[in-house]
LUMNU-371493 format. One line per field, with one value per residue (C-alpha): x, z, y; residue number from 1. Coordinates in Angstrom, 3 decimals, decimal comma, padded with zeros to 6 digits. Example, Ala and Ser with C-alpha at 12.3 -4.5 7.8 and 13.67 -1.06 7.14 Angstrom:
east = 012,300/013,670 .
up = 007,800/007,140 .
north = -004,500/-001,060 .
n = 1/2 .
! end
This chain:
east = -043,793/-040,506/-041,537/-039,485/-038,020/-037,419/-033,863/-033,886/-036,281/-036,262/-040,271/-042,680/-043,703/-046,174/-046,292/-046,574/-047,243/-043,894/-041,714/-041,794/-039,305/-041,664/-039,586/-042,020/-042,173/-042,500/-043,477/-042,370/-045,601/-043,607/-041,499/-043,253/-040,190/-040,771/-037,901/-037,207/-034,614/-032,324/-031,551/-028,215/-026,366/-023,160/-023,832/-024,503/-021,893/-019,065/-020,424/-019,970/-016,348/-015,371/-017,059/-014,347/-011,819/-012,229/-012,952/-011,546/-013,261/-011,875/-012,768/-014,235/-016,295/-018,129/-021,640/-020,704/-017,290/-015,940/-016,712/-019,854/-018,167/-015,086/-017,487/-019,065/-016,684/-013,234/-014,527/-013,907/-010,019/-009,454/-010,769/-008,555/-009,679/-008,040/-007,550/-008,941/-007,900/-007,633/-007,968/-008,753/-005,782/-005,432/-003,357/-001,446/-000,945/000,794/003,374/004,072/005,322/004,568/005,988/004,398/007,187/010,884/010,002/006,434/005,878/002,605/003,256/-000,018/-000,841/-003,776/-004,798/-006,664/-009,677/-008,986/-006,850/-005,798/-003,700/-002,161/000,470/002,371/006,281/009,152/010,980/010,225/012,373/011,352/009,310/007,230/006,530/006,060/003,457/001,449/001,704/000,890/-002,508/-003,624/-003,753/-000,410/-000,955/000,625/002,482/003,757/005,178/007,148/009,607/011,966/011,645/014,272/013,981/010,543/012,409/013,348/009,523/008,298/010,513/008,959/005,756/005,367/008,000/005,721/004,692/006,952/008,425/008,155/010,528/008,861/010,472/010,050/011,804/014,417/014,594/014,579/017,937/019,823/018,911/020,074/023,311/023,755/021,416/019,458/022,245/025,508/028,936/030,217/029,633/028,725/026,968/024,646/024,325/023,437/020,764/019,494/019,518/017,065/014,840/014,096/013,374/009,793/009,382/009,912/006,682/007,771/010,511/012,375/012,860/013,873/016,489/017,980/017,582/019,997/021,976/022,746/023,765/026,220/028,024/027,828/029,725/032,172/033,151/033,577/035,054/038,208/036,601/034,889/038,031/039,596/040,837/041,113/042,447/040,509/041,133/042,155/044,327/042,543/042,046/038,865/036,891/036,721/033,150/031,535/028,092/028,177/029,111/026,552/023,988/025,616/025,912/022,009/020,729/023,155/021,861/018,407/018,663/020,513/017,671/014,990/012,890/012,923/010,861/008,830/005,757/006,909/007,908/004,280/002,400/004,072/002,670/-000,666/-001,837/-002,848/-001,960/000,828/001,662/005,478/005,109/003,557/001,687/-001,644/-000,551/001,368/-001,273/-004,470/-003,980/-000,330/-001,465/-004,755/-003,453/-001,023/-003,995/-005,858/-002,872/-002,302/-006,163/-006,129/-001,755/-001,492/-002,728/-000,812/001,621/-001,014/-003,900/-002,632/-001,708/-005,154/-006,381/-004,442/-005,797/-009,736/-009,125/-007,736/-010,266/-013,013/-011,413/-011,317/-013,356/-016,047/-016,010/-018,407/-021,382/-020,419/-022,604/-020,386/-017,754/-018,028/-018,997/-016,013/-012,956/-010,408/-009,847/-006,969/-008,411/-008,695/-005,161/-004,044/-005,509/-004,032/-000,361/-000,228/-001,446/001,675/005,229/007,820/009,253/006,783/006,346/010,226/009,412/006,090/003,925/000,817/000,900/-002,625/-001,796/001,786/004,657/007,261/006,260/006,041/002,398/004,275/005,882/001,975/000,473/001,797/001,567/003,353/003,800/004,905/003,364/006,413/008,950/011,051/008,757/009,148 .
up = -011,902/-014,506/-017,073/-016,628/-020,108/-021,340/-020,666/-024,216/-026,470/-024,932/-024,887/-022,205/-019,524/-016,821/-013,568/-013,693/-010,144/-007,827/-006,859/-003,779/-002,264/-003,138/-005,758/-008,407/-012,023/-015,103/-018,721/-021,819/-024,233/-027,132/-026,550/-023,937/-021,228/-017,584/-015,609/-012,314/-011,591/-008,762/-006,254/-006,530/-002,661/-004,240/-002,990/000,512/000,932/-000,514/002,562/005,052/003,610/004,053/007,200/008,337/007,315/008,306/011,893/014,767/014,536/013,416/011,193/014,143/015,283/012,305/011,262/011,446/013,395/009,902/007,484/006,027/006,204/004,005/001,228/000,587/000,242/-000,980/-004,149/-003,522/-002,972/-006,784/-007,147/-006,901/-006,152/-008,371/-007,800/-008,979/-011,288/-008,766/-011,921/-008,862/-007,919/-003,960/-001,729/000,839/000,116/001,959/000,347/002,176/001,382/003,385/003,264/003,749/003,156/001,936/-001,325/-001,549/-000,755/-001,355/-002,152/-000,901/-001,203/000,814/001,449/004,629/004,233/001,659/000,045/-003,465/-004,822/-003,808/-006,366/-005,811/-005,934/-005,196/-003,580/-003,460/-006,662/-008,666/-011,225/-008,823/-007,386/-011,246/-011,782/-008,453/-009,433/-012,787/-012,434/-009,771/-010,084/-008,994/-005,699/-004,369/-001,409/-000,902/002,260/001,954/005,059/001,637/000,323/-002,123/-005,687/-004,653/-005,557/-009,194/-009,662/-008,360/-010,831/-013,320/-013,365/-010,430/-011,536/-009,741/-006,858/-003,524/-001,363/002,128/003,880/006,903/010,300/012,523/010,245/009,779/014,130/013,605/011,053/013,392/016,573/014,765/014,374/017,842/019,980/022,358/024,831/023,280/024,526/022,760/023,314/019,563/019,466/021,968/020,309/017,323/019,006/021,037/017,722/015,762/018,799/018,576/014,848/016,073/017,876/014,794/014,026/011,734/009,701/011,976/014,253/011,300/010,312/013,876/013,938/010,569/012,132/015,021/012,641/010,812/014,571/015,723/012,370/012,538/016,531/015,967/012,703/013,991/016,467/013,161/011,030/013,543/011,966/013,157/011,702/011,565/012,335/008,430/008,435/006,616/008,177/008,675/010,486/014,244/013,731/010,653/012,276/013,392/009,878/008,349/010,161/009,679/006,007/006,058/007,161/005,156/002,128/003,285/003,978/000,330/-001,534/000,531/001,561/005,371/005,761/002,860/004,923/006,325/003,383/001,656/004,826/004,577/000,493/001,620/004,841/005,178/007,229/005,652/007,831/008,637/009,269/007,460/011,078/008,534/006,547/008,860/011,752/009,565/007,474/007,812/011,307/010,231/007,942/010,240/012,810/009,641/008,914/012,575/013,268/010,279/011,114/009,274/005,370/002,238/000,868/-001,890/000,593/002,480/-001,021/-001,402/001,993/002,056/-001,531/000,002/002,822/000,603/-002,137/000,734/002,113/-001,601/-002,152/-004,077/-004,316/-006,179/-004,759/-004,209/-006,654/-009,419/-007,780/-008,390/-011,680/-013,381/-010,524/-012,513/-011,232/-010,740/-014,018/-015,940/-015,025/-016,340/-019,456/-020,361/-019,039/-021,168/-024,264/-023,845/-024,926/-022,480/-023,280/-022,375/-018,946/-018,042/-019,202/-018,335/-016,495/-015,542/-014,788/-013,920/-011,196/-009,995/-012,608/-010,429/-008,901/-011,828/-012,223/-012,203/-008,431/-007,187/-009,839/-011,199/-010,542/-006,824/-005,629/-002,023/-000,866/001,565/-000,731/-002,105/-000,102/003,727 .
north = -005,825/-006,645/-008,875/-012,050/-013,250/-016,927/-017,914/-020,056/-017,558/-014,509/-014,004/-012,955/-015,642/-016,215/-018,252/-021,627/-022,979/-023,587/-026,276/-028,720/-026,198/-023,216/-021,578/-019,780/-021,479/-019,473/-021,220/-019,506/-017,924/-018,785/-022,472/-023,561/-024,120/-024,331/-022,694/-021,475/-018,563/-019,452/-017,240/-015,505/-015,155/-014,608/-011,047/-011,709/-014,491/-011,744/-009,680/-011,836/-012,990/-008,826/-008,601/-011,500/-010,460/-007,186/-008,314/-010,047/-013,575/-016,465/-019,269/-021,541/-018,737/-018,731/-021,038/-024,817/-023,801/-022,523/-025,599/-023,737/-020,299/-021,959/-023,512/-020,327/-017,809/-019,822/-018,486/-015,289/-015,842/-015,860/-012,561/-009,373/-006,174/-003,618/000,411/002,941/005,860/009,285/012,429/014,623/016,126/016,593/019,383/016,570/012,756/010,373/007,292/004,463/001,136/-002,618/-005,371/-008,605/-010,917/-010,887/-009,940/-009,178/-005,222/-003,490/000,710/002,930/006,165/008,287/010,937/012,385/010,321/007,910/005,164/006,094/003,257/000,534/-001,895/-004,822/-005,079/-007,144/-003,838/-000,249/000,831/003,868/001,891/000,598/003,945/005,203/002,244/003,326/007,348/006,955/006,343/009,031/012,677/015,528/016,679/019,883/017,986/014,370/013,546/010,408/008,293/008,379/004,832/003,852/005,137/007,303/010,679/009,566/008,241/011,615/013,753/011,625/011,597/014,190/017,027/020,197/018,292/019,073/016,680/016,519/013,832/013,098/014,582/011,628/008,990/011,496/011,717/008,218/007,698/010,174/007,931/004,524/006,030/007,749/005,390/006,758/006,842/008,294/007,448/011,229/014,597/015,150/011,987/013,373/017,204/015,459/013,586/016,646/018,627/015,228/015,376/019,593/018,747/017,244/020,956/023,076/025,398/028,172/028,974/031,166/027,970/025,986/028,610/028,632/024,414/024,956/027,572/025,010/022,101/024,247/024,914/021,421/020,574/023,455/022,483/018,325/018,681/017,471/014,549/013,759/012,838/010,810/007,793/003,933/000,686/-001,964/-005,400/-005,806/-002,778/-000,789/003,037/003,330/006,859/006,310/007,888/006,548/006,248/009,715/010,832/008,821/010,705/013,786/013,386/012,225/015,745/018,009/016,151/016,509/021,000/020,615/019,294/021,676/018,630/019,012/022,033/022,194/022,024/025,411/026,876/025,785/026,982/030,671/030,859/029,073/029,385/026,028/023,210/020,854/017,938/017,245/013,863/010,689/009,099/009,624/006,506/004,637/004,998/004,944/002,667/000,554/-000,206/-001,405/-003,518/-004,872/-005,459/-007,270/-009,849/-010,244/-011,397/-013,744/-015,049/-018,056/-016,812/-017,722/-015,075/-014,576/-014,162/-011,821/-009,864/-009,984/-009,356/-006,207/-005,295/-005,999/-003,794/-000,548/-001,097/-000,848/002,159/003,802/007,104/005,027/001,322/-000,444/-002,133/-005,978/-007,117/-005,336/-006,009/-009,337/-008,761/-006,707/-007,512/-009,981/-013,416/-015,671/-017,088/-014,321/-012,826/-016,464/-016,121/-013,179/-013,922/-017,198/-015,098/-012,830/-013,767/-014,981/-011,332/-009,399/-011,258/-010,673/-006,662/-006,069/-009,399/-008,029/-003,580/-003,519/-006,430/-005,554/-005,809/-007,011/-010,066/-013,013/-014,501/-017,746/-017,170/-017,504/-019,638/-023,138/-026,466/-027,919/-024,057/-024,165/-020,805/-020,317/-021,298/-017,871/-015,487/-016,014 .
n = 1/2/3/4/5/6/7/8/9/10/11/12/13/14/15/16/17/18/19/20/21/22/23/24/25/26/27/28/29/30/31/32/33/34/35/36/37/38/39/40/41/42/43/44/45/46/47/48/49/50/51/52/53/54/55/56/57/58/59/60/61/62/63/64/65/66/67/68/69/70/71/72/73/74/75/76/77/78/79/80/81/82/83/84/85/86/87/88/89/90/91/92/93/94/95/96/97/98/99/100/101/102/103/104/105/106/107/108/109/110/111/112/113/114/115/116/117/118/119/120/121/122/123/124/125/126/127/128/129/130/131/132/133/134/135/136/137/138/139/140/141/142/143/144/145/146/147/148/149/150/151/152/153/154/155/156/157/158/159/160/161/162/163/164/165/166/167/168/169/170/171/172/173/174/175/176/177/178/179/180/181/182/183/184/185/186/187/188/189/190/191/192/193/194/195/196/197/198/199/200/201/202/203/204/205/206/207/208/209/210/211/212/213/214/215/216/217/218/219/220/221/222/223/224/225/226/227/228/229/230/231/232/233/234/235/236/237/238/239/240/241/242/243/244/245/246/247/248/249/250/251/252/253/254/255/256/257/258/259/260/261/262/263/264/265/266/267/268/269/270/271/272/273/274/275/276/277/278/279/280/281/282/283/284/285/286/287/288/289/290/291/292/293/294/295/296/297/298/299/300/301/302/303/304/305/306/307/308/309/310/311/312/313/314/315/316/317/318/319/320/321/322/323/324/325/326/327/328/329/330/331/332/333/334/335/336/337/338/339/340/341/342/343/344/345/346/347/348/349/350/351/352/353/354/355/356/357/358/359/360/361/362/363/364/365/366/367/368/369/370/371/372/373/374 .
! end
């Protein structure tokens, strides 16, 4: 049996009879204190506040219709569940970015089995993606939907890493500008030529997809410079969304990130994905599914819902109980923004936390959660 020590002394102890409610008394050798060790449910409580929130029942469902259930785990909404640093490299990730309000966006990255990071940003700019790179390991491929300012990050900290922009959202740009139902002829080669993207197996078919592009250009390059003038007289092209899409995919076979999973797959004969669905159905769904259980939640709740959830889903989380023991807290995050110069909060806030949202947007006195974020 583990010697129990005297909380005051630190000597040996022995039993000592037990309380009215049955808990075991121990009396030091040395001082002579009489003590009882209470029991610590912090553990189990933390459980069933995950177990929530990772499920479909509500607060009412819950012990005493959700008054009990609140007094035991509010605690655990000042905690925040930080990633961890990924220094083995992998072959395929996935980037994604969420939004959970108007200017609260949370960047992720996965891979096939796993979440790998996860920061908080205002937008998705390219030092927010640096911030959420930085701290995990170059992979061979990253297939990205191409949020803003994600190719600068990746030259950055990324530079031999290749870029895969992810067919669908690429079908998808081409079919906001044409619609599904174009009034044109080109308008609806164009959209005939997105939709045989999502067919493309080998690199023969992507040559003749390229091959087809460069003749639908050559034959409406007339039709495409037709001019109008707008209601302010200024001459405007008759078919600017058309050339927007256009001009999309031309810059896209430029920069060789359309059929890099082809090009990769005929070097390595491995599988490369040409699509993100990993991240947006394995894990931006779920998420979504999370926040739309639990509708109602703070801005900062569901920040640290979503945080919970990918921490979980991490390739090796801590046990709860240290969990609970090294995770930061709303206080602790306080302490060390007010020891920091108004300077380095503008610059820097918090990195570890998510250096483009202001501690001071979520934490001061007569904050309106929905004020500035909603």
């Amino acid at each position: 049996m583990k010697e129990v020590r005297c909380r005051y002394c630190g000597f040996t102890c022995y039993k000592y009879g037990k309380t009215r409610a049955g808990t075991q008394r121990w009396k030091c050798r040395e001082c002579g204190n009489v003590f009882t060790f209470p029991i610590n449910r912090d553990a189990k409580d933390f459980s069933m506040f995950l177990d929530w929130l990772f499920s479909k029942d509500t607060q009412k469902d819950m012990t005493g219709e959700g008054r009990n259930f609140r007094r035991k785990t509010a605690k655990f909404w000042d905690i925040w569940a930080m990633p961890p640093k990924i220094e083995e490299p992998r072959e395929t990730v996935y980037v994604d970015g969420i939004y959970l309000a108007r200017k609260a966006c949370i960047l992720i990255r996965c891979d096939e089995h796993h979440v790998l990071g996860w920061y908080l940003c205002r937008y998705e700019r390219a030092f927010a993606w640096e911030a959420l790179m930085s701290r995990i390991a170059e992979p061979r491929i990253v297939v990205s939907d191409g949020g803003p300012g994600f190719q600068k990050a990746l030259k950055k900290v990324w530079p031999n890493a290749r870029l895969q922009r992810c067919i669908f959202h690429v079908f998808c740009q081409v079919r906001r500008y044409t619609t599904t139902r174009p009034r044109t002829l080109a308008g609806a080669q164009l959209y005939m030529l997105a939709r045989d993207l999502l067919e493309i197996k080998t690199l023969k078919k992507a040559e003749k997809w390229v091959s087809r592009f460069e003749s639908w250009t050559m034959k409406h390059k007339e039709f495409l410079k037709e001019m109008t003038m707008d209601d302010r007289g200024v001459m405007r092209h008759t078919h600017e969304r058309l050339i927007k899409a256009k001009t999309s995919l031309i810059s896209l076979i430029k920069s060789g990130n359309l059929f890099t999973y082809l090009k990769e797959a005929d070097e390595f004969p491995s599988p490369y994905p040409a699509t993100n669905n990993l991240i947006e159905g394995g894990v931006n769904a779920q998420l979504r599914a999370m926040l739309r259980n639990h509708r109602g939640l703070f801005v900062e709740r569901r920040i640290k819902a979503v945080f919970w959830w990918c921490y979980m889903h991490s390739p090796k989380p801590l046990s709860l109980s240290e969990i609970l023991k090294v995770m930061p807290t709303d206080k602790s995050i306080s302490i060390i923004y007010n020891s920091i110069s108004s300077q380095q909060r503008l610059a820097d806030s918090i990195p570890a936390w998510g250096d483009a949202i202001m501690w001071d947007e979520l934490h001061n006195s007569g904050f309106n959660p929905s004020h500035g974020w909603d």
